[in-house]
N, C-alpha and C positions, 0 to 999 in steps of 0.2 A: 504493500500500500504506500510503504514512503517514498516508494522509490516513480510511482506514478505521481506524488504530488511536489517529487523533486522536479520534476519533468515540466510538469505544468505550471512550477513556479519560478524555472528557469526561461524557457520561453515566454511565460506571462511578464516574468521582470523586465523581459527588454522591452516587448510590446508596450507593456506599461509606463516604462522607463521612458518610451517615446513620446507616447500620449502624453504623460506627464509634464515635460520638456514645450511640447508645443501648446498644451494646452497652459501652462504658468506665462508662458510670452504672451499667448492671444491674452490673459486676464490684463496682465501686466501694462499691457497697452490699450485695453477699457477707457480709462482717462482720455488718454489721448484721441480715442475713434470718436465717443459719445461728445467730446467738446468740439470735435468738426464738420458732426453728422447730425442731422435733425433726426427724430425720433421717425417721422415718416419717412428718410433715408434709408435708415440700419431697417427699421421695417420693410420696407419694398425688398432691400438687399436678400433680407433672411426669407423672407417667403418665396422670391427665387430661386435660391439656394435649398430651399425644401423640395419645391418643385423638382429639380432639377437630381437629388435624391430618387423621388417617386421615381419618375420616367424611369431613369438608368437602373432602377429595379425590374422595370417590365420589360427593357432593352435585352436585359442578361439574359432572360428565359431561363433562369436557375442553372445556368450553364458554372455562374463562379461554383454554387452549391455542390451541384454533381460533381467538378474536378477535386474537391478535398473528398469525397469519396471514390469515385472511381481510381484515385489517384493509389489509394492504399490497398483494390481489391487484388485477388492471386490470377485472374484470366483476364486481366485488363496489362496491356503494356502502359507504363508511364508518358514515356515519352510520344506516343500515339494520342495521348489523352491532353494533355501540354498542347501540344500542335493544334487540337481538331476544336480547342475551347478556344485558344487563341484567334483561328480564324475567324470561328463562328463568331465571337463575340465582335471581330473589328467588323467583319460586314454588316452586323445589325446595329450596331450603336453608330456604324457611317450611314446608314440608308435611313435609318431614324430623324436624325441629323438634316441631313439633305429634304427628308419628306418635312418637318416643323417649320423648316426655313420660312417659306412662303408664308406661313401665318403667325410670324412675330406680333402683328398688330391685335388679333382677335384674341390670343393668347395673356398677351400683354392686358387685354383689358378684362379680361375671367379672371386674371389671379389678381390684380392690381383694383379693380373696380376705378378703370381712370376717369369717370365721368363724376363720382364721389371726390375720387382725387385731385382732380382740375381745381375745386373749391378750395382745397387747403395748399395744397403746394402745383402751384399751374406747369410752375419749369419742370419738377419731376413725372407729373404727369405728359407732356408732352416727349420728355426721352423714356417713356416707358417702352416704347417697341423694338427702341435698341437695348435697354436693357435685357430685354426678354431674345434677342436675338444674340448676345453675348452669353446670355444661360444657356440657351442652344447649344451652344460651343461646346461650353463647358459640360455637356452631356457627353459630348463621344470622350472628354479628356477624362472626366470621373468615373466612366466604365471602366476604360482601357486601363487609369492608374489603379483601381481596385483589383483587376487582374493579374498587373504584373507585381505588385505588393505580394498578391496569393501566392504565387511562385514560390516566393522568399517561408512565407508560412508553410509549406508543402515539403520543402527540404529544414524545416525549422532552422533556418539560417538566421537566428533573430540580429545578430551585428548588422547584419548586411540590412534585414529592416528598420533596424533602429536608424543607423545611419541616411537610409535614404530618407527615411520620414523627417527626421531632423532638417537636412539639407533644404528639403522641400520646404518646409517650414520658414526657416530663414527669407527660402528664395519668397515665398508669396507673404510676407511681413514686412519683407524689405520694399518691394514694387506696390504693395500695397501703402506704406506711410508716402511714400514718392504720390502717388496719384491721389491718398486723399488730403494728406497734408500738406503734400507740397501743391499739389497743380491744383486742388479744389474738386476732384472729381464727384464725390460725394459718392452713391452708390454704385454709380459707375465706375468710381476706381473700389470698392471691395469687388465686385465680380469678376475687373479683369485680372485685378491682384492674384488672386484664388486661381483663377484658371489660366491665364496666360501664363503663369512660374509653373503651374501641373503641367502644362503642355509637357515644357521642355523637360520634366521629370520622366515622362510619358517617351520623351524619343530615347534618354537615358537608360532609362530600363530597358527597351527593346535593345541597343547592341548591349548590354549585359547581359539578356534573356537569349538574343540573336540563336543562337545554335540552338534551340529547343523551340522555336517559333517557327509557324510557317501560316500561309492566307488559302492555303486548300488545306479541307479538311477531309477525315474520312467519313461517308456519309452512312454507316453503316454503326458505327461508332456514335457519329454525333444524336442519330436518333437511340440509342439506348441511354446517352447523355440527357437528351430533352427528354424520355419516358421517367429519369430519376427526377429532373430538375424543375420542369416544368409544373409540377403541382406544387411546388413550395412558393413559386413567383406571383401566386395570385395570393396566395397566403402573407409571403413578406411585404407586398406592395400595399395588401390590407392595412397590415399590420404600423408597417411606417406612415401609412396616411394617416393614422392616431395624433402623428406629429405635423401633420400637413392640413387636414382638416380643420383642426383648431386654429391655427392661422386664418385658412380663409373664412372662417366665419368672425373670428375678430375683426378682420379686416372690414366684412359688410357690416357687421351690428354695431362694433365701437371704434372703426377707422384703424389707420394707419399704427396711430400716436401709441394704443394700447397694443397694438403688433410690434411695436419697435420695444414696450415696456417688458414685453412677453416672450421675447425671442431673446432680450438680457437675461432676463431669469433662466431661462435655457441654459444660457451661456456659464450662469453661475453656478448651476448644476454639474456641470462639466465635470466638478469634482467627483463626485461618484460615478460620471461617465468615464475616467481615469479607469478609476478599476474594471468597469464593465467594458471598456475598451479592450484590456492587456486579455481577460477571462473570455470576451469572444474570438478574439485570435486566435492565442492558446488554445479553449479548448476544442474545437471539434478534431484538427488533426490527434493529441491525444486520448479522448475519449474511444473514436475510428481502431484507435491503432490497439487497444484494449481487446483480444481475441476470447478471452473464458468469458461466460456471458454472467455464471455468480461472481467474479473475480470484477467485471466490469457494474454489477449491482454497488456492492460494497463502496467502490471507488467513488460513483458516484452520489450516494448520499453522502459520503464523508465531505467532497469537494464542496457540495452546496452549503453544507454546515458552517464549514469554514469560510466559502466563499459569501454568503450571509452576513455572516457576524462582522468582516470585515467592512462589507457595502452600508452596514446600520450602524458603524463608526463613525465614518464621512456623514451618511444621512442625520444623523445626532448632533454635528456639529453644526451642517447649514438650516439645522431649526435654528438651534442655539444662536451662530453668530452672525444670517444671514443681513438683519439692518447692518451690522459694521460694519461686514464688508462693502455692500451693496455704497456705501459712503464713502466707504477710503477709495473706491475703484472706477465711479460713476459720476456724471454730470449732473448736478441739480435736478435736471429734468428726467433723468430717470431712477432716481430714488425711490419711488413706489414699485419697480420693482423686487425689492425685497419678498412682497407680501407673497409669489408663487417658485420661491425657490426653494424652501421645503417639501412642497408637495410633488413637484417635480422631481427632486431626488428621490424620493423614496420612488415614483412611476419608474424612472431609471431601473433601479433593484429591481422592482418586479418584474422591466422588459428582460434580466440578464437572467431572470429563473424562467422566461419561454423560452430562452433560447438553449438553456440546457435542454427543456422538453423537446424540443427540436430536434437537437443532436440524437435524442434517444427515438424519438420517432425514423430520424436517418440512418439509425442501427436493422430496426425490422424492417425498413423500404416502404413503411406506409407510412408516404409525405402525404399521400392525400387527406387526412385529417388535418392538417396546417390550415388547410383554407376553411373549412365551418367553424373553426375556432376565431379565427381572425379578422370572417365575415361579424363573426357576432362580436365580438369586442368593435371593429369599426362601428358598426351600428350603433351599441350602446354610444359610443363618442360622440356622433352624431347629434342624438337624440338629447345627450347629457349637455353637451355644450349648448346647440338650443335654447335649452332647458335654463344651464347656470351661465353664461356667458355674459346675457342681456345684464340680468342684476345684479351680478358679483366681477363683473371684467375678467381679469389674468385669474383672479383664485377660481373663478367659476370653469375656466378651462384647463386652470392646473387637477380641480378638483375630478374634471371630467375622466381626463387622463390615467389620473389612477383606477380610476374605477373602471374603465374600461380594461387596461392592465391587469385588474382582478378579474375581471370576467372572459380574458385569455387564457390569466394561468387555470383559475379553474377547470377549464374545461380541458386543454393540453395535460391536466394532475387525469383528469377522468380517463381522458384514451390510453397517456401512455402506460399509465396502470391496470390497462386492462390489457395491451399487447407485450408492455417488457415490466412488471415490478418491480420496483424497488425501493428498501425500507428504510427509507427517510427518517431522519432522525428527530423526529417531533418533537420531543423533551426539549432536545440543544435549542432550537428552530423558537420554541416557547420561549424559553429566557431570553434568548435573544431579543425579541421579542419586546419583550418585561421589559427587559433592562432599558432598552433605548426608549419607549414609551413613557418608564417613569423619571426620568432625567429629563427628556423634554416637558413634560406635566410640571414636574417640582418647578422650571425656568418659568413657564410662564405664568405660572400661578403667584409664585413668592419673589422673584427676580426682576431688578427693573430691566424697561425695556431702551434703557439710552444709558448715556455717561460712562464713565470710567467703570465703577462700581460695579454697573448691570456686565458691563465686559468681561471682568473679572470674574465674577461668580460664575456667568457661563460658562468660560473656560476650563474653571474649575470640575464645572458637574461633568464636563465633556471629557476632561481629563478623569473623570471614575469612573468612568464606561469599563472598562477593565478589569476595576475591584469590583463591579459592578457583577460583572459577570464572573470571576471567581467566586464571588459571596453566593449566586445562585447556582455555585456546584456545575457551570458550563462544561469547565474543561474539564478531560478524561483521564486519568493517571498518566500517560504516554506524553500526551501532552504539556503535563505539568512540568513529565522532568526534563522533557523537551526546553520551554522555556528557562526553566533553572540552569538548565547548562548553556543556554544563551547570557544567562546574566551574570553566571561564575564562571566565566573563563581562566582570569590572576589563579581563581580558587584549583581549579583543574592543571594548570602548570606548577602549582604549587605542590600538587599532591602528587604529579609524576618527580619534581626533584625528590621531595620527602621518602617518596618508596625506593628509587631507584640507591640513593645514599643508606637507607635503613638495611635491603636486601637486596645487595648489586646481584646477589644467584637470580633472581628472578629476572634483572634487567631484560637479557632477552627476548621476553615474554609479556613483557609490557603492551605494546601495540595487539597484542593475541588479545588479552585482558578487556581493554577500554575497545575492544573493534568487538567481543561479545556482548560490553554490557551496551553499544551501540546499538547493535541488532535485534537484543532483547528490548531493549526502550520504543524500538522504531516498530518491530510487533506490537506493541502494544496501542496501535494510529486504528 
């Protein structure tokens, strides 16, 4: 078991590690965007940019999906498999492309509502058709980068993904302050920033990829690719329109202003998408590669346990310190932000426990259960935001969010326990639970909500999250002495000079010694 969640915390670290990296810069520079962009700007931006998500989901036809499985079976060649997704996907995300073109304008005016928008901001409405024709773009470049990323994920080469991600990062932060701070772009420099620096990441990868690429595919291949892939893409496109649908309805019911308010609290969320970032990379190639089907049970309730408690750390703190930050990072004008960044993270955690269902639905081959679960979760969203949007703004669509999120996992808990079981650690998953629940209660019941003071103590209760959950007996013997030898190292060298001076006869045997009580401690996971 350890040695499965060495794996997944080795490649999750880098993944993580990158996410992390760029997502501290993109915060970092909050100040800076929100004091050059009007709230209707970063709004237009991000609803594009969700947009532009959706498509490139329906573009893929589950083709990224299929190659992290096809890629690991025994009667599939790899490199057959590399080749035949590759092609498939540049011909559809270019014929996509090419077909949107011609209707930048109509387009532009469904997701934007420019005739709403002429009223409040006239310049932005009238470059709305090139913005939308710049998204455009930025479809064939967000396929293509998401596939050759995959690559790196496939041979778990996480340096070579860290690296590139980072790179990429730089490059679209840097052309991006250029165009919005320097030249005045406004939303039109965040989109070409973003995708013009992806482009040339985009030709980078392929002569890095070069020898394992090619634009014919095998068609023989490709359709047992689309019979895998294909039921998950009406499923994921569901499933992200969660995050796209609430935009556009903010957009027609409370405008622009409360889209740009709404799409920061996103952004502040991010912390918890950290983790759920590194944990979807990571996991599907390991989970895949898990061959005993009780051996792959075990693993993964353990992963979730763990993976759990770590995600309702972060979600704990952005209850806790979401006004501070939202203050130290943001412009006057988006300050009420704060109010949907808790509820968003915790939606977060929930989206990273379908996607474990997922993985395990992609074990038995029936993805076709992805899509009635996801229809109905879209639906609720729908119906929810509707519903809380009008008289609550951002919480009423943060609120929606989660709740449609509940009504994913549940029904993904219902199938995949009826095709693969497995015995989820409910007890741990409770405290969990407990603990972060009653740390946020105690804050905002007893805690102020400003000054120094109110800072202080939340930091505090956020810092017992830990003791928090040793007082309710979370962690399991294995674990305990796991930690413990994280935090007595001095003590552990201390105790090899002491034996080794006491009884040099044993010297040799030393490493025999501490490499069994290793193995015995790490059974115990």
């Amino acid at each position: 078991m350890s040695g499965y969640l060495r794996r997944l915390a080795t490649t999750g670290a880098a993944y993580t590690a990158a996410s992390i990296v760029s997502k501290v810069i993109a915060v970092a520079l909050l100040p800076l965007y929100t004091r050059y962009l009007s709230t209707e700007d970063y709004g237009a931006a991000e609803v594009l940019f969700a947009a532009v998500v959706s498509v490139s989901i329906i573009v893929r036809f589950g083709l990224i999906e299929a190659v992290l499985r096809f890629y690991y079976k025994d009667d599939e060649d790899p490199d057959r498999v590399v080749a035949s997704t590759f092609a498939g996907l540049f011909w559809l995300s270019t014929l996509a492309a090419l077909a949107a073109l011609p209707f930048a304008g109509p387009i532009s005016e469904a997701l934007l509502d420019t005739k709403k928008l002429a009223e409040e901001s006239p310049e932005l409405a009238a470059a709305a058709p090139e913005l939308a024709r710049i998204a455009i773009g930025g479809l064939w470049v967000l396929t293509m980068h998401e596939y050759l990323l995959t690559l790196f994920r496939l041979e778990e080469r996480a340096r070579a993904f860290f690296v590139t991600t980072i790179v990429n990062v730089f490059a679209a932060i840097g052309l991006t302050v250029v165009l919005v701070v320097g030249l005045d772009e406004g939303a039109r420099g965040l989109l070409l920033g973003s995708y013009v620096s992806g482009a040339a990441i985009v030709l980078a990868l392929v002569v890095v990829h070069w020898r394992r690429l090619s634009l014919f595919f095998d068609r023989a291949l490709l359709r047992r690719l689309f019979r895998f892939g294909l039921p998950t893409m009406p499923a994921e496109v569901s499933l992200y329109a969660l995050n796209f649908v609430d935009r556009i309805i903010i957009t027609r019911t409370v405008g622009l202003t409360e889209a740009g308010l709404y799409a920061l609290a996103v952004k502040f969320a991010q912390s918890v998408n950290v983790l759920v970032r590194g944990f979807q990379l990571a996991w599907p190639p390991l989970a895949y590669s898990i061959r005993d089907d009780d051996e792959a049970r075990r693993a993964y309730a353990t992963v979730v346990t763990l993976f759990v408690a770590g995600c309702a750390f972060v979600v704990t703190g952005m209850w806790l310190l979401s006004r501070w930050i939202v203050r130290a990072l943001a412009a006057p004008d988006f300050f009420d932000s704060y109010e949907a960044v808790g509820l968003i993270s915790a939606a977060v955690t929930l989206y990273a426990l379908y996607m474990v269902m997922v993985v395990i639905l992609g074990r038995t081959g029936r993805t076709e259960f992805n899509l009635p679960a996801a229809l109905a979760a879209l639906a609720a969203n729908v119906v929810l935001n509707l519903l809380l949007v009008p008289p609550l703004g951002i919480v009423g669509a943060a609120l929606a969010l989660v709740g449609s999120y509940l009504v994913v996992v549940a029904l993904m808990y219902w199938f995949t326990q009826r095709l693969f079981p497995v015995p989820y650690q409910w007890g741990r998953l409770a405290r969990v639970l407990f603990a972060s629940a009653a740390l946020v209660a105690l804050a905002e019941l007893l805690v102020p909500t400003s000054g120094a003071v109110g800072f202080l103590l939340r930091a505090a209760l956020l810092a017992a999250y830990p003791l928090a959950l040793f007082a309710t007996g979370f962690f399991t013997s294995g674990e305990r002495a796991w930690l413990a030898r994280l935090t007595r190292p001095r003590r552990l060298a201390a105790d090899l000079r002491a034996l080794r001076e006491a009884e040099p006869a044993v010297e040799g045997r030393i490493p025999e010694v501490y490499e069994a009580e290793r193995i015995d401690e790490d059974s115990r996971f």
